[in-house]
C-alpha positions as CSV (number, residue, x, y, z in Angstrom):
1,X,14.9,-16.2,-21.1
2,X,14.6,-19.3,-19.6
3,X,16.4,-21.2,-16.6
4,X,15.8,-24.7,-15.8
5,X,13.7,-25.7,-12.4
6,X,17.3,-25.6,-10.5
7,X,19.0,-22.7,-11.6
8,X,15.7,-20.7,-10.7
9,X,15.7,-22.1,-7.5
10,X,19.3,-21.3,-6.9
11,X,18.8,-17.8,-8.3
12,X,16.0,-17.2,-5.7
13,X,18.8,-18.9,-2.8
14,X,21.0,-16.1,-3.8
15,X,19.2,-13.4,-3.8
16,X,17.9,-14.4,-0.2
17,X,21.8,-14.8,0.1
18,X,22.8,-10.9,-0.8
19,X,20.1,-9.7,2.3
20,X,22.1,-8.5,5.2
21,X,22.2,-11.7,7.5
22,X,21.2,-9.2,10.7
23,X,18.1,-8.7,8.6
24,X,17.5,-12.3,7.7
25,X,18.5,-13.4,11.3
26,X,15.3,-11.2,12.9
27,X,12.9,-13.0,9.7
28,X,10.2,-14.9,12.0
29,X,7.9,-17.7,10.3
30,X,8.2,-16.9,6.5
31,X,8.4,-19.6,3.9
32,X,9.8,-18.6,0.0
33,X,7.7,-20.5,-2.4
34,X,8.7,-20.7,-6.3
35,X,5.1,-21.5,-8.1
36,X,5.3,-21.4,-12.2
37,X,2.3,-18.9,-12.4
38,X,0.3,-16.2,-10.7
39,X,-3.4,-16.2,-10.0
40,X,-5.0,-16.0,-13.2
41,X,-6.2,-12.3,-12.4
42,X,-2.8,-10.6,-12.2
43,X,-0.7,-12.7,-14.9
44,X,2.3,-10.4,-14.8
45,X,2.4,-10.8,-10.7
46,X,6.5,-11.6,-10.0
47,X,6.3,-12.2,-6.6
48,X,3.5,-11.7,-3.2
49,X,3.8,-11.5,0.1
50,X,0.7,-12.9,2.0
51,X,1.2,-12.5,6.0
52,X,1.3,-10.2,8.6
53,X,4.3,-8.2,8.1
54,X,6.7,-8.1,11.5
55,X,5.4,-3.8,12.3
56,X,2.0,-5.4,12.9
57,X,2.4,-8.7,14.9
58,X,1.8,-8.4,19.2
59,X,1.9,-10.8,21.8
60,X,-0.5,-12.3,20.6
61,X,0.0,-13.2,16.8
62,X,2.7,-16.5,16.9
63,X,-0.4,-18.1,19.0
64,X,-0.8,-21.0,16.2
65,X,0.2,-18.4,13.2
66,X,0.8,-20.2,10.4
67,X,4.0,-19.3,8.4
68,X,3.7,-16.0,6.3
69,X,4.3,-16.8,2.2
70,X,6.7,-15.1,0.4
71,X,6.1,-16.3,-3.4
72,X,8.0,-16.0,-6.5
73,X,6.6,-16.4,-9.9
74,X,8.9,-18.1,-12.1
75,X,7.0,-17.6,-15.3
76,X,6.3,-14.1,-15.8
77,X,9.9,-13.2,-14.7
78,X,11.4,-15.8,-17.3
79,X,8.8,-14.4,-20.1
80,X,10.1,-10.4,-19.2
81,X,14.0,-10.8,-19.3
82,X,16.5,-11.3,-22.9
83,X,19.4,-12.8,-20.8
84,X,19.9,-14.8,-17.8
85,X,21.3,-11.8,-16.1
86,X,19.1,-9.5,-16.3
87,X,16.5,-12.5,-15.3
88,X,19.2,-13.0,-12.0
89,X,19.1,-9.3,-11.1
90,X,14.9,-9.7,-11.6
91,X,14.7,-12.2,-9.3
92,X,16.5,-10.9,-6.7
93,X,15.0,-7.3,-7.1
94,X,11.3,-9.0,-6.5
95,X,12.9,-11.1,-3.7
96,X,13.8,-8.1,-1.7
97,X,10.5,-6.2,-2.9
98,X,8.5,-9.2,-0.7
99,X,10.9,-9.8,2.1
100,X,10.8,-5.7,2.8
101,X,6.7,-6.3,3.1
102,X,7.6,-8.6,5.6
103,X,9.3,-6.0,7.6
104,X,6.0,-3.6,7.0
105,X,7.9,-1.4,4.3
106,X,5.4,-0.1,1.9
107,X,5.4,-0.2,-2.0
108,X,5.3,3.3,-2.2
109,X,8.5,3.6,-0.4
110,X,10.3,0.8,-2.4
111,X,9.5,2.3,-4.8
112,X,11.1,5.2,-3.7
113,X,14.4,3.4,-2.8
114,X,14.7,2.2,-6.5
115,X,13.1,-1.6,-5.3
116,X,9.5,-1.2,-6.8
């Protein structure tokens, strides 16, 4: 299944859109990235989150912290899904997977909540 550059884009805009807004209100210094492709190690990587999740930060940490990166990897999600719905509910599913990191929750407990 494939989506053009834009509908993607949108896709990931409402899946950020379904979070809670008095979760999204409390996100601090994230960025969501679309890139085509993962590293070249983990091809079938959907989506990372590279930061220090919000459980972890002190005092301390906004001192000249660059922006934590949530990313989304357009390819390998297209490449898995047969219809552009089940490529929708994808997306969203790995957007929430990488936001929760941000908030410190683990993958074994996504996993257990039916988000891994």
């Amino acid at each position: 299944m494939h989506l053009t550059d834009d509908e993607f884009e949108a896709a990931v805009a409402d899946a950020l859109d379904s979070i809670p807004p008095q979760l999204t209100a409390v996100m601090d210094n994230v960025v969501i990235l679309i890139e085509a492709e993962p590293p070249e190690h983990d091809p079938e990587l959907l989506g990372v989150y590279e930061g220090t999740p919000l459980t972890e930060r002190d005092s301390w940490w906004g001192a000249g912290a660059l922006p934590d990166r949530i990313t989304i990897f357009q390819g390998p999600l297209q490449r898995m899904c047969t219809s552009a719905a089940e490529l929708r509910e994808e997306i969203a599913i790995t957007v929430v997977h990488e936001v929760a990191h941000h908030f410190g929750i683990g993958d074994d407990h996504l996993h257990e909540l039916g988000w891994g």
